[in-house]
VEXLO-478476 format. One record per residue (C-alpha): residue in one letter; x, y, z; residue number from 1. Coordinates in steps of 0.05 Angstrom, whole numbers. Layout:
<nodes>
node code = a X = X Y = Y Z = Z pos = NUM
...
</nodes>
This chain:
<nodes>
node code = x X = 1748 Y = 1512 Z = 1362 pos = 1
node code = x X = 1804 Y = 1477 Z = 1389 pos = 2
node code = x X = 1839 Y = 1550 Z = 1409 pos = 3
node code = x X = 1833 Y = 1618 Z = 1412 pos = 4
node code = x X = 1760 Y = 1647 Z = 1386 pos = 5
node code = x X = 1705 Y = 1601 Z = 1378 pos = 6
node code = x X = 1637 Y = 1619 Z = 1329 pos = 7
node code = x X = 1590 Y = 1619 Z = 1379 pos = 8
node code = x X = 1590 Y = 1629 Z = 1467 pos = 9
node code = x X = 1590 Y = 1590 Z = 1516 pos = 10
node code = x X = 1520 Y = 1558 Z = 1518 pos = 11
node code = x X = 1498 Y = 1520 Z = 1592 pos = 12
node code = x X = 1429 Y = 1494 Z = 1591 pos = 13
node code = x X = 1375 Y = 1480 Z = 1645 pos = 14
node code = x X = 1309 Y = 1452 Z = 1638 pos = 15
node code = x X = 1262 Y = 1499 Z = 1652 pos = 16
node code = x X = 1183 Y = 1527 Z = 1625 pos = 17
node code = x X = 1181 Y = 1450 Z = 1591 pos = 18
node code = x X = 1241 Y = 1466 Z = 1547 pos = 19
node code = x X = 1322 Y = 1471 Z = 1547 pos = 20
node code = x X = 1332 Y = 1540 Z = 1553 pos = 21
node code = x X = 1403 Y = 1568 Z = 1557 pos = 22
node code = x X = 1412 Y = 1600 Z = 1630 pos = 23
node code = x X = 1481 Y = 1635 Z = 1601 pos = 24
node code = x X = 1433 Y = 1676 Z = 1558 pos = 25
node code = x X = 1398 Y = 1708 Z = 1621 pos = 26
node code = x X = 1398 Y = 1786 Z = 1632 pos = 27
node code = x X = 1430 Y = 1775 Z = 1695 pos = 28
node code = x X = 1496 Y = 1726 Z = 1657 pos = 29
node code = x X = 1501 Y = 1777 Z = 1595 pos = 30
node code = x X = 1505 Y = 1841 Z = 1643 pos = 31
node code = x X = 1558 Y = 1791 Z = 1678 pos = 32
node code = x X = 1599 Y = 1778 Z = 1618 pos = 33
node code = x X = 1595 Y = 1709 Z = 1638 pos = 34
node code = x X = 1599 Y = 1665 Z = 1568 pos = 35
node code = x X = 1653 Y = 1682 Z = 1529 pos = 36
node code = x X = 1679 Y = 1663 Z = 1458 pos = 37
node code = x X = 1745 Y = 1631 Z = 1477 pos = 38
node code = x X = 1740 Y = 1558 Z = 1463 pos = 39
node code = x X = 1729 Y = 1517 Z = 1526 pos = 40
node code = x X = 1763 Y = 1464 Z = 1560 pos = 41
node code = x X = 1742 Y = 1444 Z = 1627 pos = 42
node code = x X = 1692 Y = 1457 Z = 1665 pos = 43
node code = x X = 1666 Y = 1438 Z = 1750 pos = 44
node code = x X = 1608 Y = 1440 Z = 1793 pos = 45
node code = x X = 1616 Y = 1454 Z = 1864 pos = 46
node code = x X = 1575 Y = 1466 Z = 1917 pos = 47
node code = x X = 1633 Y = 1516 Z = 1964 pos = 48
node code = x X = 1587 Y = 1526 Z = 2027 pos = 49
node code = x X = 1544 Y = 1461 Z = 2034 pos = 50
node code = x X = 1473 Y = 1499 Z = 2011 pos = 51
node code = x X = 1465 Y = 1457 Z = 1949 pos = 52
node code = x X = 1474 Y = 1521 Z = 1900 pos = 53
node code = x X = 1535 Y = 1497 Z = 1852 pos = 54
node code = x X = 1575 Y = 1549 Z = 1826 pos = 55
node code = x X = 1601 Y = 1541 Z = 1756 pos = 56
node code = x X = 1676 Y = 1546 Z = 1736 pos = 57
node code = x X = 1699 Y = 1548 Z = 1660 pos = 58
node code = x X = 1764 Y = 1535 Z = 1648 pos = 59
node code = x X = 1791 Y = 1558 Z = 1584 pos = 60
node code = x X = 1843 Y = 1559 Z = 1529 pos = 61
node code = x X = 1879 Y = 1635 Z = 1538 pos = 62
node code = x X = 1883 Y = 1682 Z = 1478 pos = 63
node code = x X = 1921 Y = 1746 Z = 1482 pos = 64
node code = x X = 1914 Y = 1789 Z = 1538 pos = 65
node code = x X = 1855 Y = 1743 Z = 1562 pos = 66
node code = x X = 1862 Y = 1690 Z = 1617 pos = 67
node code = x X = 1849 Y = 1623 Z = 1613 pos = 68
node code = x X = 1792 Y = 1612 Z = 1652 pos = 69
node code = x X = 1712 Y = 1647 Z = 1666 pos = 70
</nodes>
């Protein structure tokens, strides 16, 4: 979807157990909320205090009372 409410969420995938598993799918991300069904548009990777753990942003399209980024 180029806007508004895409058919599936937001999928991000990591190697892991000798397979691509989808880390967004996690107990930990779905209590979070973290993937959402607003089509995406950007996203970065950055490493804010040096430690070499990246933190994900998602920037997306806005729909209704939604902002436009995760």
């Amino acid at each position: 979807a180029f806007s508004g409410v895409a058919t599936y969420t937001d999928k991000l995938f990591k190697f892991r157990n000798n397979r691509w598993e989808d880390i967004l799918s996690d107990e930990v991300n779905v209590a979070r909320g973290v993937a959402s069904l607003f089509a995406g548009r950007s996203v970065a990777c950055v490493d804010r205090t040096g430690s070499g753990r990246y933190s994900i942003y998602i920037a997306n399209y806005a729909y209704g009372n939604v902002g436009p980024d995760a």
